[in-house]
Residue frames as qw, qx, qy, qz and C-alpha x, y, z in Angstrom:
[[0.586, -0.645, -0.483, -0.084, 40.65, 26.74, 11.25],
 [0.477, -0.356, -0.224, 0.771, 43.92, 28.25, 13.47],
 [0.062, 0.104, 0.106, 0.987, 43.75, 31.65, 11.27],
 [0.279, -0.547, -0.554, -0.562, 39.81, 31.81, 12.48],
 [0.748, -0.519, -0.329, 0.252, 40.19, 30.95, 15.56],
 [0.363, -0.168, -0.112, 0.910, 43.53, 33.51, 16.13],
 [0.143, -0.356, -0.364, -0.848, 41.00, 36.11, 13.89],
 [0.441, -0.712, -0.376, -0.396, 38.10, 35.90, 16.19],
 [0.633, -0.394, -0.280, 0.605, 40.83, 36.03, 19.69],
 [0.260, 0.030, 0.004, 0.965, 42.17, 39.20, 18.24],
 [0.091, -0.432, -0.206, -0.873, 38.98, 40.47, 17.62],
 [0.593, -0.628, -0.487, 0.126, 37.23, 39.62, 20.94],
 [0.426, -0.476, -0.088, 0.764, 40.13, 41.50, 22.84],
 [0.212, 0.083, 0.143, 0.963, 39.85, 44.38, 20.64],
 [0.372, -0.634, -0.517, -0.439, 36.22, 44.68, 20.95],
 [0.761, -0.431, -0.313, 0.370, 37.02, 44.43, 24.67],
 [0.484, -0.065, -0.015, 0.873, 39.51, 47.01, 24.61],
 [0.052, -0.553, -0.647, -0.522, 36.60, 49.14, 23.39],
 [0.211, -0.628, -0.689, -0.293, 35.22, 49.89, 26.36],
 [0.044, -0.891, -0.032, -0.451, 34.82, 53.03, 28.20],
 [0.127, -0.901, 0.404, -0.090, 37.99, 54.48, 29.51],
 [0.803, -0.065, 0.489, 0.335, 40.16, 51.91, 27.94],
 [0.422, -0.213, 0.424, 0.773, 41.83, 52.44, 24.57],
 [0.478, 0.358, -0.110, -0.794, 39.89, 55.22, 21.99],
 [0.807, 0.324, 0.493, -0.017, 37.62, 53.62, 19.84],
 [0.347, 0.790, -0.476, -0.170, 39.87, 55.33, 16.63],
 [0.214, -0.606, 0.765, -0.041, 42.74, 53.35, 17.98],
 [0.646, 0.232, 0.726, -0.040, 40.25, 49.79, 18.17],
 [0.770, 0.561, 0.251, -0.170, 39.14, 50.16, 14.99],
 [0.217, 0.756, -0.586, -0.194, 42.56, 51.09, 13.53],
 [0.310, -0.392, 0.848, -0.178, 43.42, 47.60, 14.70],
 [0.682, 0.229, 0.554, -0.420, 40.78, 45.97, 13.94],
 [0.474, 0.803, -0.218, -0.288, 41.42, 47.40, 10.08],
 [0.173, 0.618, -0.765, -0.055, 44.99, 45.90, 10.07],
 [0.279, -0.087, 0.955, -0.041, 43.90, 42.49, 11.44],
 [0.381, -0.121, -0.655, -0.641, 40.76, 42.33, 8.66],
 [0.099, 0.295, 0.794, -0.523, 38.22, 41.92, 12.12],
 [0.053, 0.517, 0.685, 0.511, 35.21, 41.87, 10.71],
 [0.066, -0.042, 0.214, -0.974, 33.62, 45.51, 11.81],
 [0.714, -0.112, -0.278, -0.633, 29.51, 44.29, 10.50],
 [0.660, -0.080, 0.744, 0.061, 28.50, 40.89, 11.85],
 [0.186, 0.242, -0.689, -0.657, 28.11, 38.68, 9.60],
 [0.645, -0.025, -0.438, -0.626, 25.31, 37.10, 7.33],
 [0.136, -0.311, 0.940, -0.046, 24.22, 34.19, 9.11],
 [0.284, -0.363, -0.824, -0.330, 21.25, 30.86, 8.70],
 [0.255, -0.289, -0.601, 0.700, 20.25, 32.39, 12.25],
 [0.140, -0.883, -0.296, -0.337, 17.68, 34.97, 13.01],
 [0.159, 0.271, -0.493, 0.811, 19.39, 37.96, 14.89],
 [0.455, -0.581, -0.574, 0.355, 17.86, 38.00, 18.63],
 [0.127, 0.469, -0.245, 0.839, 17.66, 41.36, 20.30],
 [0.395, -0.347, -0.594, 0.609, 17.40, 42.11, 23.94],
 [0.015, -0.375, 0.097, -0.922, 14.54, 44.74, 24.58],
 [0.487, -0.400, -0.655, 0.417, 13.77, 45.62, 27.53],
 [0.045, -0.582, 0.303, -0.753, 12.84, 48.47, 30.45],
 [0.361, -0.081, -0.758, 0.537, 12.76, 48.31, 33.86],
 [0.415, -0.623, -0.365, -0.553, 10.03, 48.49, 36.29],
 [0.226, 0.198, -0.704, 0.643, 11.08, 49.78, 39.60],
 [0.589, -0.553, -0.540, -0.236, 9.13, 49.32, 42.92],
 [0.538, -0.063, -0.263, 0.799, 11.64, 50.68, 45.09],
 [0.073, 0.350, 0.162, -0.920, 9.63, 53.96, 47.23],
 [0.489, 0.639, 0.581, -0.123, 6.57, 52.98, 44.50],
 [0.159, -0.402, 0.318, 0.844, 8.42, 54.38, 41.68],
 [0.372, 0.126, -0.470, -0.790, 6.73, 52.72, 39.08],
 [0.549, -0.195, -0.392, -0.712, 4.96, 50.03, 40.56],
 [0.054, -0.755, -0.634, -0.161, 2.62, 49.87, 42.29],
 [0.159, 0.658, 0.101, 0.729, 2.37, 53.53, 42.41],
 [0.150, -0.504, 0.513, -0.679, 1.63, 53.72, 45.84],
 [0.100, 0.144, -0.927, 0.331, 1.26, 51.59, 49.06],
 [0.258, 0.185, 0.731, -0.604, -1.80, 49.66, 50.20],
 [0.496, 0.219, -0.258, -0.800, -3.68, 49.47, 47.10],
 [0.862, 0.080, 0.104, -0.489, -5.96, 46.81, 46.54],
 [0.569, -0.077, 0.764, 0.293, -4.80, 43.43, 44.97],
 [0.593, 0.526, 0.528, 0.305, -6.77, 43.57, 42.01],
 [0.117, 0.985, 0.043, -0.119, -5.74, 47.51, 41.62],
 [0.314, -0.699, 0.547, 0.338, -2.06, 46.58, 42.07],
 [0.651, -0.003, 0.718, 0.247, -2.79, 43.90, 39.29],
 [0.486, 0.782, 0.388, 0.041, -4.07, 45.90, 36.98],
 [0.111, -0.907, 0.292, 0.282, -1.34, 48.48, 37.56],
 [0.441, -0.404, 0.631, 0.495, 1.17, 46.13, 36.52],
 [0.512, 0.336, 0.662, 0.433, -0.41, 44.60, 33.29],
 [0.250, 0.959, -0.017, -0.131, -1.07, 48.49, 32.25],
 [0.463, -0.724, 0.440, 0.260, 2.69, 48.05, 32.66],
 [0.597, 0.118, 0.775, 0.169, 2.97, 45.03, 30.75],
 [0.423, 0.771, 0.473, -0.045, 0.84, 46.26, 28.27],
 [0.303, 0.917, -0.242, -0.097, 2.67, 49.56, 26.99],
 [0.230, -0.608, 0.638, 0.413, 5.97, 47.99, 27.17],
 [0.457, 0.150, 0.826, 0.294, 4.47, 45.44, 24.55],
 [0.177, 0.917, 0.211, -0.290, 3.04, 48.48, 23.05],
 [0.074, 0.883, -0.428, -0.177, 6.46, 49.57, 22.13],
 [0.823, 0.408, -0.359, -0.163, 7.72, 46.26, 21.10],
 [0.271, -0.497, 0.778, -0.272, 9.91, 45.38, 24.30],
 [0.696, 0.206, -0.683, -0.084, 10.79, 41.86, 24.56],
 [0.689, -0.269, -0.606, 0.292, 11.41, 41.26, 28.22],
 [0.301, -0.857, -0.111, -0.404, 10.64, 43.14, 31.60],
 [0.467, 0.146, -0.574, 0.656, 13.51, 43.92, 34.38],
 [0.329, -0.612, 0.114, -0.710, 11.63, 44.53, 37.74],
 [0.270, 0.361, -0.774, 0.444, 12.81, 44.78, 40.55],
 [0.763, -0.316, -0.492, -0.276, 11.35, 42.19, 43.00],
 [0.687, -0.534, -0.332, 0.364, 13.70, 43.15, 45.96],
 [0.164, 0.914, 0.080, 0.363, 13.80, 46.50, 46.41],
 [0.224, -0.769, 0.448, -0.398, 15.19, 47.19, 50.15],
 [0.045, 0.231, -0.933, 0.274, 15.58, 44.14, 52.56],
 [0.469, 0.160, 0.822, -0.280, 12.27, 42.88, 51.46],
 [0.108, 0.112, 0.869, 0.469, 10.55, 40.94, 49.04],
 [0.545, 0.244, -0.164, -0.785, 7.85, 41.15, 46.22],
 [0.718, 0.149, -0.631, -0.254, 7.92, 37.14, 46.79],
 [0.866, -0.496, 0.026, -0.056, 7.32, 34.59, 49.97],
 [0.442, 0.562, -0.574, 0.399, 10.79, 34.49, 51.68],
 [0.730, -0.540, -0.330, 0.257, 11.76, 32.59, 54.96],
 [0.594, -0.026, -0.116, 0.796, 15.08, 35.16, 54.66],
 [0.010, 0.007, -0.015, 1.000, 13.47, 38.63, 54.39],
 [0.398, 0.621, 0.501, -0.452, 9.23, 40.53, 54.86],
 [0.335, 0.449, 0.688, 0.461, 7.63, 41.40, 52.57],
 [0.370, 0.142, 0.076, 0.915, 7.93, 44.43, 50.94],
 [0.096, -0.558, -0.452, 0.689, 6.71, 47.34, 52.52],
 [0.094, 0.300, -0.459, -0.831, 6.02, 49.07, 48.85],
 [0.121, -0.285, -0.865, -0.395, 2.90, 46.55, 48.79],
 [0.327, -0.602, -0.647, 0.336, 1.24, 47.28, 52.13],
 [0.129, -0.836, -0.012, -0.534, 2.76, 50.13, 53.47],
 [0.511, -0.624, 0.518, -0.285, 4.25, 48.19, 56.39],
 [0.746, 0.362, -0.468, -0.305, 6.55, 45.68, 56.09],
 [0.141, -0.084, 0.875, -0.455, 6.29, 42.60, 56.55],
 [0.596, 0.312, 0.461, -0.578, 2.70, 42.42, 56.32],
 [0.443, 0.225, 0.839, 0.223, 1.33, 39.69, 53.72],
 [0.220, 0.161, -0.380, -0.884, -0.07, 41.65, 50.47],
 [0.554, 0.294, 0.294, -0.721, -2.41, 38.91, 50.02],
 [0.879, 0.471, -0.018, -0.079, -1.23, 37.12, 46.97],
 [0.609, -0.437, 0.317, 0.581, 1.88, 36.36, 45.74],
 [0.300, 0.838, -0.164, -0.424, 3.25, 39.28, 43.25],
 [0.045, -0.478, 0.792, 0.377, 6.21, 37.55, 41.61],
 [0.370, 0.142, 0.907, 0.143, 4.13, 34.41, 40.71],
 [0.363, 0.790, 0.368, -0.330, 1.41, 37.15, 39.42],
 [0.166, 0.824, -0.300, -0.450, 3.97, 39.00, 37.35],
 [0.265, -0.106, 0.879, 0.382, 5.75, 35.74, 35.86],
 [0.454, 0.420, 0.782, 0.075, 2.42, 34.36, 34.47],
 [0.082, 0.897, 0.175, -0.397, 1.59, 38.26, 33.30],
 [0.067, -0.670, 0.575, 0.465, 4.98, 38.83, 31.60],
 [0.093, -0.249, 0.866, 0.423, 5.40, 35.45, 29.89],
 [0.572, 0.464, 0.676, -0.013, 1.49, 35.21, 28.53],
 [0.254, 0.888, -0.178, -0.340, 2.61, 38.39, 26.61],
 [0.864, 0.490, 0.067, 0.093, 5.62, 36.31, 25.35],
 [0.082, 0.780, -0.408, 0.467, 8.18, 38.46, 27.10],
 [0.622, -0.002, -0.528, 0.577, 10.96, 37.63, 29.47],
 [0.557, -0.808, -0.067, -0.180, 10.88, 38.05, 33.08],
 [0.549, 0.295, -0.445, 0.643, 14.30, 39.26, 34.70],
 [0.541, -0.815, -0.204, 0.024, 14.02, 39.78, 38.71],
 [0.418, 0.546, -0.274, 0.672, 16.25, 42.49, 39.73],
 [0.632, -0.635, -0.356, 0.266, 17.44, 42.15, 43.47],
 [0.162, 0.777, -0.415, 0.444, 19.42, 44.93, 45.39],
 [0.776, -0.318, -0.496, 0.225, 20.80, 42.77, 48.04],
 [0.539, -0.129, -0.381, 0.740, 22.46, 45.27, 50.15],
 [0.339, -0.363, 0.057, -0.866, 20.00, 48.51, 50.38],
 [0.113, 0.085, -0.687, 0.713, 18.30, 48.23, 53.47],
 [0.032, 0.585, 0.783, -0.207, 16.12, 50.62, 53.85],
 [0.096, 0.534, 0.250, 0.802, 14.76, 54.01, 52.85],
 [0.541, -0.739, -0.394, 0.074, 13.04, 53.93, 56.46],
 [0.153, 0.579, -0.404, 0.691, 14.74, 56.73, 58.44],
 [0.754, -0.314, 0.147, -0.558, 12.36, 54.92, 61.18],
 [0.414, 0.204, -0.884, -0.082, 13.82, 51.72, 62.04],
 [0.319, 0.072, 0.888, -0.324, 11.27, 50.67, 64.66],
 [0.665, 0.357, 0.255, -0.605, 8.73, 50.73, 61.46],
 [0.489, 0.360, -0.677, -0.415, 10.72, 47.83, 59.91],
 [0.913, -0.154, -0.319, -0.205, 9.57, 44.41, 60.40],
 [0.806, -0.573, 0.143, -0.047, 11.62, 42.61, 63.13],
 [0.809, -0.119, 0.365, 0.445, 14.02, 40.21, 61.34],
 [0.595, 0.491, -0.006, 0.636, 15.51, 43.62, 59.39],
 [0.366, -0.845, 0.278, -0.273, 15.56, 45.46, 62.84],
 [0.893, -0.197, 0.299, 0.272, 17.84, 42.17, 63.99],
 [0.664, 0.461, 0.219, 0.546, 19.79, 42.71, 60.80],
 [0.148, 0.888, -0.051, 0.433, 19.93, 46.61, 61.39],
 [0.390, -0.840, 0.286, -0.246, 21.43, 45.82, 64.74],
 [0.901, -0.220, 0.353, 0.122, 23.38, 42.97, 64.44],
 [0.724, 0.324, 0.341, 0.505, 25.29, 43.74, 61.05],
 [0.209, -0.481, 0.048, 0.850, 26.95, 46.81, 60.50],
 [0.237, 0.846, 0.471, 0.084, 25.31, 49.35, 58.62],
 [0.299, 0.005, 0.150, 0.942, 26.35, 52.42, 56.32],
 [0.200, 0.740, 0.564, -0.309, 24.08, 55.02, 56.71],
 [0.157, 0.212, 0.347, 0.900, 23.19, 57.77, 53.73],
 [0.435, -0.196, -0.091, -0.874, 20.89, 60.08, 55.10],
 [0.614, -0.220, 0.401, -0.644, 17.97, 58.42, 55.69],
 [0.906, 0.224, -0.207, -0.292, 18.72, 55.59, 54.01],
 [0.396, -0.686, 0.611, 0.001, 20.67, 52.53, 55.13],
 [0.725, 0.538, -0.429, -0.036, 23.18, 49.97, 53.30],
 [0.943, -0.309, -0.052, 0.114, 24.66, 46.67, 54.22],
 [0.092, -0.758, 0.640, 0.086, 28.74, 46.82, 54.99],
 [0.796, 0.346, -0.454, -0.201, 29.68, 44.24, 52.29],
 [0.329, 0.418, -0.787, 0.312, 32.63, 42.75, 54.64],
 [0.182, -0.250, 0.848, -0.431, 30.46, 41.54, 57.62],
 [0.647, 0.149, 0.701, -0.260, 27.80, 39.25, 55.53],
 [0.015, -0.177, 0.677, 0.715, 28.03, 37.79, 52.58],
 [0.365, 0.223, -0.258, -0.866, 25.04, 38.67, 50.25],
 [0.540, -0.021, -0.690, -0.481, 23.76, 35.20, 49.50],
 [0.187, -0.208, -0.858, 0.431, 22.81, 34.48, 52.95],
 [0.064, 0.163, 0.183, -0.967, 20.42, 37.28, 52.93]]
């Protein structure tokens, strides 16, 4: 049980070592070789699992909804079209992103709602997307992963067309600006208050 146990340590850290701009992969495997790490898994009683996946951004209506202010039942359809080809292609679970800027694809007391539904944010869509997309994602059988950016702002180069409580935020918290786009300064709020 010790010589497994040391065997699977050594080979963890070498695996580890692996990764990009760390030691060549030659080198790892040389190692590996001399300590008999197994290079294949192995056989097991298990089914193997695999993680597939793509992401469905909403950020600036990238991929969905395609553009602001569309119906409800247009923006629903948009998505399960979504839904649909990625289970087309045999994906297993959907990353999308459900906080794009400093608002939400989901009721929030902390941030509006996203301005990628309406067109102005802040403004109620009408439903609630995230509770639409869960039920959507997992009658297909597929994982739902909600991908937040907590610290993009905005894309607004306009800040009196953001909703109030991220004008408050734009003036009260320091802000890195990129062009027209603006980003929280990590040191004066920490992320999970947000």
């Amino acid at each position: 049980m010790r010589k497994i146990s040391t065997l699977i340590v050594v080979c963890t850290v070498v695996a580890l070592i692996m990764l990009p701009g760390t030691l060549s992969a030659r080198a790892a495997t040389s190692i590996m070789q001399k300590r008999d790490c197994p290079t294949m898994p192995q056989e097991t009683q298990y089914p193997k699992r695999q993680l597939r996946g793509a992401w469905i951004a909403t950020v600036a209506n990238i991929d969905w909804p395609t553009q602001p202010g569309l119906p409800i039942e247009t923006q629903k359809q948009q998505f399960i079209s979504e839904l649909d080809q990625l289970q087309a292609m045999h994906m297993n679970a959907a990353f999308v992103q459900i906080r794009p800027t400093m608002d939400a694809f989901y009721p929030s007391k902390y941030v509006p709602w996203s301005q990628y539904l309406t067109g102005v944010q802040g403004k109620d869509p009408g439903y609630d997307p995230l509770a639409f997309m869960l039920n959507e994602t997992h009658k297909r059988n597929m994982e739902f992963h909600a991908w937040f950016n907590p610290y993009r702002v905005s894309l607004q180069a306009d800040v009196t067309k953001l909703a109030p409580t991220t004008q408050r935020i734009y003036i009260q918290i320091g802000l890195y600006s990129m062009g027209a786009a603006f980003t929280l300064i990590q040191a004066f709020q920490r992320p999970e208050n947000l």
